[in-house]
C-alpha positions as CSV (number, residue, x, y, z in Angstrom):
1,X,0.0,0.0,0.0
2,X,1.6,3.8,-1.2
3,X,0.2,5.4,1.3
4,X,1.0,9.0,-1.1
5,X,-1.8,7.8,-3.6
6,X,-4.6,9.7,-4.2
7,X,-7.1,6.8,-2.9
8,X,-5.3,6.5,0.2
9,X,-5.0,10.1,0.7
10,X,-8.8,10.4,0.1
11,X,-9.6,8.3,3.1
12,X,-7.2,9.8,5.1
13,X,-8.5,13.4,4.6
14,X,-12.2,12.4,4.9
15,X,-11.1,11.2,8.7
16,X,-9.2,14.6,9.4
17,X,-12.0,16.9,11.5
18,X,-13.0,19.5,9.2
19,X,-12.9,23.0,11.0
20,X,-16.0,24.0,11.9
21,X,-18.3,26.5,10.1
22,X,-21.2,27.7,11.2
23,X,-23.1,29.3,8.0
24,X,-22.5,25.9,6.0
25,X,-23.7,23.6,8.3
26,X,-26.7,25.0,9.5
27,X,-28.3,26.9,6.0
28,X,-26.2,24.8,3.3
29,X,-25.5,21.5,4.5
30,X,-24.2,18.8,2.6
31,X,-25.5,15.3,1.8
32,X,-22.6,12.7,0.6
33,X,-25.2,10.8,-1.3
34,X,-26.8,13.3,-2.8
35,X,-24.1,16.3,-3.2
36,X,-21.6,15.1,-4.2
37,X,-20.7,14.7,-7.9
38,X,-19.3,12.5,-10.3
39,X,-19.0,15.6,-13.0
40,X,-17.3,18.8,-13.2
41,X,-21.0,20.5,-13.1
42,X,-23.5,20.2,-10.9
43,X,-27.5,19.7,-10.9
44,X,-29.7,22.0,-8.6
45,X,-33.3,21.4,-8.0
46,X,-35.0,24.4,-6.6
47,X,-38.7,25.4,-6.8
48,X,-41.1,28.4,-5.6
49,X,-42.5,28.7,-2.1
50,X,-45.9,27.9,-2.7
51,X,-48.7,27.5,-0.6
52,X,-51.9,27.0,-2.6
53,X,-55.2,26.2,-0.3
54,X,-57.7,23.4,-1.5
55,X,-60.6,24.2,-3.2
56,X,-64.2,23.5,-2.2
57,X,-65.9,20.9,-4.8
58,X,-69.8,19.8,-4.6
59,X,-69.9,16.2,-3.7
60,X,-71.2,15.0,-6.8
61,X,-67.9,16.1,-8.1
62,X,-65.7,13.6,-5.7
63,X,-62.2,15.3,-6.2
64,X,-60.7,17.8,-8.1
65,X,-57.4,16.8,-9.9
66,X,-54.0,18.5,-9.2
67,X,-51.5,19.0,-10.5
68,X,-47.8,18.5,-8.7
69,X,-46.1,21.1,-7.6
70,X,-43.4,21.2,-10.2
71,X,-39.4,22.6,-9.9
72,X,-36.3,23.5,-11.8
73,X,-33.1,22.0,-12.9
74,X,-30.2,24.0,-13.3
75,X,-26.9,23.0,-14.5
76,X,-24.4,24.6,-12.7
77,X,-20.3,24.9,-12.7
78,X,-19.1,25.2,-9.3
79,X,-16.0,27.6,-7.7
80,X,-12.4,25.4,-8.2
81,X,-10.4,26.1,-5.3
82,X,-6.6,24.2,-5.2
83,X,-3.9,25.4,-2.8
84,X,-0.6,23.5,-2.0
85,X,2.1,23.3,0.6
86,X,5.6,22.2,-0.5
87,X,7.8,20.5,2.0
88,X,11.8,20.8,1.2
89,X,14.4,18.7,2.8
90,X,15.7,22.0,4.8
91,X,12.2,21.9,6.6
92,X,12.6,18.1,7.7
93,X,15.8,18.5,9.2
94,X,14.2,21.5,11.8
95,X,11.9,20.8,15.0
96,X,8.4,21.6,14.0
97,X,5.8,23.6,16.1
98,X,4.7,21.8,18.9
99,X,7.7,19.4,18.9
100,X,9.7,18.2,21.8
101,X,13.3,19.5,21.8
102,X,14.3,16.4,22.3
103,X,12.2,14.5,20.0
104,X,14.0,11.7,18.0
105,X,11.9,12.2,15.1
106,X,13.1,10.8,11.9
107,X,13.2,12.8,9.0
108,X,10.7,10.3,7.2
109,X,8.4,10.0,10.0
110,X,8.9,14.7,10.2
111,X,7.8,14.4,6.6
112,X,4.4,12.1,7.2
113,X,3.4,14.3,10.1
114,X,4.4,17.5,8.5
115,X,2.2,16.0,5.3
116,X,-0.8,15.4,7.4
117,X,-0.9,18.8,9.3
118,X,-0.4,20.6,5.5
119,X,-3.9,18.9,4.3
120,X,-5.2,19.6,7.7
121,X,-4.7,23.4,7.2
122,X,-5.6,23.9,3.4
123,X,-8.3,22.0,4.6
124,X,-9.0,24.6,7.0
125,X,-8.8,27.1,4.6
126,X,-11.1,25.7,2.1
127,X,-13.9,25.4,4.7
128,X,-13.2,29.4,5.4
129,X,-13.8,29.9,1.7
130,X,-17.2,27.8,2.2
131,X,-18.2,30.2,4.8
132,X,-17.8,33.4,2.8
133,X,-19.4,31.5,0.1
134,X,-22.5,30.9,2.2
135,X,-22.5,34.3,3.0
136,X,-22.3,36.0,-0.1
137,X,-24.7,33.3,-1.3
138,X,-27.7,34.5,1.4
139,X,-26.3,38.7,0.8
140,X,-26.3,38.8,-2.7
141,X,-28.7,35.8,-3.9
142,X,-25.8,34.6,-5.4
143,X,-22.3,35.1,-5.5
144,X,-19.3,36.6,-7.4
145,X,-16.0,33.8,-7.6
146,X,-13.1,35.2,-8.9
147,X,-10.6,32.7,-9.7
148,X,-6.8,33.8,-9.9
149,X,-5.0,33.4,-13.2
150,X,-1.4,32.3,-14.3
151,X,-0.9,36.3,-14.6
152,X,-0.4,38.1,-11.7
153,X,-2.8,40.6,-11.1
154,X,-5.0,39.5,-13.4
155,X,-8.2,37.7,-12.4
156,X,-11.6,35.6,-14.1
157,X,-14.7,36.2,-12.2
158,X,-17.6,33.8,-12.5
159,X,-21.1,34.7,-10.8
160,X,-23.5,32.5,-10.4
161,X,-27.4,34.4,-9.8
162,X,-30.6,32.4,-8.1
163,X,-32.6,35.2,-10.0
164,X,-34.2,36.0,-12.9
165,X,-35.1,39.7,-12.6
166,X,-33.2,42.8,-13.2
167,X,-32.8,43.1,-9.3
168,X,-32.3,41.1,-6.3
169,X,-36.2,40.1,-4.9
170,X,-35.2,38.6,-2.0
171,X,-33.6,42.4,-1.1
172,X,-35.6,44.3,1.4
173,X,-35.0,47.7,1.8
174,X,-36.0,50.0,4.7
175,X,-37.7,53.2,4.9
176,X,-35.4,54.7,6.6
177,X,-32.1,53.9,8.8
178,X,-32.8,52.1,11.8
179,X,-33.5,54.1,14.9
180,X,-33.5,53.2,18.9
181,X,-36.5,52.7,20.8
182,X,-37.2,55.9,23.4
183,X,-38.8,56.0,26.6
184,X,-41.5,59.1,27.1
185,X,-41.5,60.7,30.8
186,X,-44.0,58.4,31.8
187,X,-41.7,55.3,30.9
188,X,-43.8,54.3,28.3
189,X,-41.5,52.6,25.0
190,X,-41.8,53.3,21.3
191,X,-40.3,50.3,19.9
192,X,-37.9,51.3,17.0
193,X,-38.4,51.4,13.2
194,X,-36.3,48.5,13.3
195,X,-38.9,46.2,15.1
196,X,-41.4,47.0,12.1
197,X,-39.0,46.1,9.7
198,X,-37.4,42.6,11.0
199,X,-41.4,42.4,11.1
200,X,-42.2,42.8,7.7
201,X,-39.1,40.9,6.4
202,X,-40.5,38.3,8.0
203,X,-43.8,38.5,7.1
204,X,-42.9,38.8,3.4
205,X,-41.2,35.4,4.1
206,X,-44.2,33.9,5.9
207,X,-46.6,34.6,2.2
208,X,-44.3,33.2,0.3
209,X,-44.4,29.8,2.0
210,X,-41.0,30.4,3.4
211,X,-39.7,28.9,7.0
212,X,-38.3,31.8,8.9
213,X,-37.1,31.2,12.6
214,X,-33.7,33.1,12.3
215,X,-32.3,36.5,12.3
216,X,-28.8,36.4,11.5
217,X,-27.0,40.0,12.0
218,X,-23.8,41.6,11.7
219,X,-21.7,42.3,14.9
220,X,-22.3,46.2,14.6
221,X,-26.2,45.3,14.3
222,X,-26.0,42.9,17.2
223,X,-24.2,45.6,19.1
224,X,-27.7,48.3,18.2
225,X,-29.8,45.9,19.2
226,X,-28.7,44.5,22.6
227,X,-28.3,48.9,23.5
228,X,-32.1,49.3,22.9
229,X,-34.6,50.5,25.9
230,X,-36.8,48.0,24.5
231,X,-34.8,45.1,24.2
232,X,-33.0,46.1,27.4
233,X,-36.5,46.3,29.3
234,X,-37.8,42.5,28.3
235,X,-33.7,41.7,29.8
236,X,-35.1,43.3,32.8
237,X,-38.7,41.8,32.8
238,X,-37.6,38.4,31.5
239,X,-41.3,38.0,30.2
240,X,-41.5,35.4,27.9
241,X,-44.2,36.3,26.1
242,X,-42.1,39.1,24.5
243,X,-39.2,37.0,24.1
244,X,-35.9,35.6,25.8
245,X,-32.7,37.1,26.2
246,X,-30.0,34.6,27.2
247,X,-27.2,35.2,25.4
248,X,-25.4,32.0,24.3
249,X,-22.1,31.6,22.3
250,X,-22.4,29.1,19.7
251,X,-19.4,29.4,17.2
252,X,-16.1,31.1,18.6
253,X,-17.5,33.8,16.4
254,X,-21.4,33.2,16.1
255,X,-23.4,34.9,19.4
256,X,-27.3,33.3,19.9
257,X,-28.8,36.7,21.6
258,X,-32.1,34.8,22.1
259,X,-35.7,35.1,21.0
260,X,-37.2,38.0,20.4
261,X,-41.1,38.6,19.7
262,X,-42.1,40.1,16.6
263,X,-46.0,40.4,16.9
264,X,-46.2,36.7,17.7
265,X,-43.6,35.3,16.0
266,X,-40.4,34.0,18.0
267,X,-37.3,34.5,16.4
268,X,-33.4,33.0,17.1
269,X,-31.2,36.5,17.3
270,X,-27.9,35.2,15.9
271,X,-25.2,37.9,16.0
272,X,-21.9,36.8,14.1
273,X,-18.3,38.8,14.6
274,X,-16.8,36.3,12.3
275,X,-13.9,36.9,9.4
276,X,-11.3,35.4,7.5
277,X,-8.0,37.2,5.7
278,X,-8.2,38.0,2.5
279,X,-5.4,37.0,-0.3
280,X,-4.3,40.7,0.5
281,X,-4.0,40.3,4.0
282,X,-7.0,42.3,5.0
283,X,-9.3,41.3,7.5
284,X,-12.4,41.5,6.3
285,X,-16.1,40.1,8.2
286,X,-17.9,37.2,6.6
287,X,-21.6,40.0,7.1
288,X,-21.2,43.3,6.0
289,X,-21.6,45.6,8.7
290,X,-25.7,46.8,8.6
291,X,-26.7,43.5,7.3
292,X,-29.9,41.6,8.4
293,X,-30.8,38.4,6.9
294,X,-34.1,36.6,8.0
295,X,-34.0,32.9,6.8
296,X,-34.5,29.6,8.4
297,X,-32.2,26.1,8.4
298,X,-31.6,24.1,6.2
299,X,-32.6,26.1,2.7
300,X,-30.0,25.4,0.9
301,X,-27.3,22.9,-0.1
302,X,-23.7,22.7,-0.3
303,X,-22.7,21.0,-3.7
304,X,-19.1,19.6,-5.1
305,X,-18.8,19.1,-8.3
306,X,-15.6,16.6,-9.5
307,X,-12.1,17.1,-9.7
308,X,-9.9,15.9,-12.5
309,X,-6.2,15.8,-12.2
310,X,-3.2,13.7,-13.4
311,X,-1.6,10.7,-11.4
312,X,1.5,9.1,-11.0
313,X,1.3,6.9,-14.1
314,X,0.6,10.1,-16.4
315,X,-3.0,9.6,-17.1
316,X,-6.1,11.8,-15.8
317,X,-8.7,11.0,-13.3
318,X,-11.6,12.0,-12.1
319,X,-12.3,11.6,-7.9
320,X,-15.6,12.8,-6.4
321,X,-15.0,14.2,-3.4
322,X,-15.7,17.7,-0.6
323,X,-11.8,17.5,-0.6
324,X,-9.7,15.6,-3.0
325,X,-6.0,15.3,-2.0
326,X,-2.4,14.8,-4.5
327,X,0.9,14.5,-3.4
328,X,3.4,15.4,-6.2
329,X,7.0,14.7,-5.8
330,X,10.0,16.4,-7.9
331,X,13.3,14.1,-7.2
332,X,15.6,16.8,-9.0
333,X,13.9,20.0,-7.0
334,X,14.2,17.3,-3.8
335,X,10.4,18.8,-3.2
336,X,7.5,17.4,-2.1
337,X,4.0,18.8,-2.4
338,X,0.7,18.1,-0.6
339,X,-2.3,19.7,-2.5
340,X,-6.0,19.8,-1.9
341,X,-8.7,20.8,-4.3
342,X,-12.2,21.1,-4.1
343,X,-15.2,22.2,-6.6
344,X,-18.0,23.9,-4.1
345,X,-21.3,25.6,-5.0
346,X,-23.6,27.0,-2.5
347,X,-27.6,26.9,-3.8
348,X,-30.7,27.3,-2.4
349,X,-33.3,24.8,-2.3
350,X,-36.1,27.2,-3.4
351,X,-36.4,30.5,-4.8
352,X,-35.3,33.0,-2.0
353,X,-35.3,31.3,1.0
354,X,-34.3,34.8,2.7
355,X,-35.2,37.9,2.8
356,X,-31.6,40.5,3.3
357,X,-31.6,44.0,4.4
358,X,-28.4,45.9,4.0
359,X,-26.3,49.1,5.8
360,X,-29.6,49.3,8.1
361,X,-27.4,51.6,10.4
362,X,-26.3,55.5,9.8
């Protein structure tokens, strides 16, 4: 067994843990049966959020035939993400991090552990792509990939859009910029413009057939909302008909604020602080500050489509896979090279599943 094939290093990576991710578990998860491709493109069923009542017939009649609800396939070509790690013969003669001083690792054995720790982290990084991805996905309806080019500087950018109109329809936008409650002399509270809104995004939701337990919010939004007399009174009154606050950390970066009321309706307050680094060394949030999306689990999927790459004996093949792993060696550089690459494709499950509202703050 050459444990530096791809088939082998396929099983390996699968039992690596995968760093967790918050936005593409719970609203894109992933099914291995179903997701995962045998093709560089992918197939996405979606259809509209429907919710036709029955009609009344005269008994005479018996029934009244219906039609099935019916959906969509679209063909889709997914992101192609590859990174690498080289490993050099200077880097197996050094301690690694974490190593004993006086460790008697071997070089050979340096270069196995070093090998695994290399897919562990692109790994890592991939999933950190996902999460932007899931983002963007839920922002924008859709999302903008631009894939780097053999030219420096010099990019191709493919978008993919879950819409047909001239503008974004799952976009909601406010009035006006989203105020404070205030508390007259008599202590009685005007709820914010904000409360109407989250309201009305939800409600627009709630006609369309769509599930919407969740309001996922930028840190800077979180922030506004937890310094409002209103939401500050029901953390004094703990009433539950108005709603819980009991803040609870989820993620290392995703905050679950509670439940708040909105004439009725409960709904999960997720705040995330969440970011990445960008290839220019920026740190950037995975939500734009202001944003407000109201959505619910599960509605959409993570795809993968194929990856195609050349082996050992010179020929191409094709691995499906959420991670496919090569190792290249170069005896004259005296290099080695552990590479992961992976074909992902965030995609809704019907026709806006969420309803976004953007730079809600002055």
């Amino acid at each position: 067994m050459n444990i530096y094939e791809t088939i082998w290093m396929l099983a390996a990576i699968e039992e690596l843990p995968l760093e967790h991710t918050f936005f593409k578990s719970r609203y894109f998860p992933t099914d291995d049966m179903m997701d995962v491709f045998n093709t560089s493109k992918v197939l996405a069923d979606y259809r509209e959020g429907k919710r036709k009542k029955a009609p009344f017939v005269v008994p005479r009649i018996g029934s009244l035939p219906v039609g099935r609800e019916g959906f969509k396939t679209y063909e889709l070509e997914p992101a192609y993400i590859g990174l690498s790690m080289p490993l050099t013969i200077d880097q197996l003669q050094k301690r690694g991090f974490g190593e004993s001083i006086m460790s008697g690792m071997t070089p050979e054995e340096r270069a196995k552990h070093l090998q695994l720790h290399d897919m562990e982290e692109l790994s890592a990084r991939i999933s950190r792509t996902e999460e932007w991805m899931a983002c963007q996905t839920m922002l924008n309806n859709g999302c903008v990939m631009r894939h780097e080019t053999d030219v420096e500087g010099v990019y191709e950018d493919v978008e993919v859009k879950f819409y047909d109109e001239e503008t974004n329809p799952a976009l909601f936008t406010p009035a006006a910029k989203w105020t404070h409650s205030t508390i007259s002399t008599k202590g009685e509270i005007t709820v914010g413009n904000w409360y109407e809104d989250i309201y009305q995004m939800l409600a627009r939701q709630k006609r369309r057939g769509m599930p919407a337990t969740d309001l996922l919010v930028s840190s800077d939004v979180g922030a506004f909302l937890m310094e409002d007399p209103w939401v500050l009174r029901m953390l004094d009154n703990r009433r539950v008909e108005m709603g819980r606050i009991q803040p609870t950390e989820l993620t290392e970066y995703v905050t679950h604020l509670g439940a708040f009321n909105f004439k009725g309706r409960l709904m999960d307050i997720l705040v995330s602080d969440g970011g990445y680094e960008d290839e220019d060394g920026t740190d950037k949030a995975y939500l734009d500050d202001g944003s407000a999306i109201v959505t619910a689990p599960n509605v959409g999927r993570g795809l993968y489509g194929a990856i195609t790459q050349m082996e050992r004996d010179e020929e191409f093949h094709t691995y499906a896979g959420k991670r496919v792993p090569q190792h290249i060696a170069d005896v004259k550089s005296q290099t080695k090279e552990t590479k992961v690459a992976c074909s992902p494709l965030m995609v809704p499950v019907r026709k806006n599943p969420w309803c976004v509202a953007k730079k809600v703050l002055g």
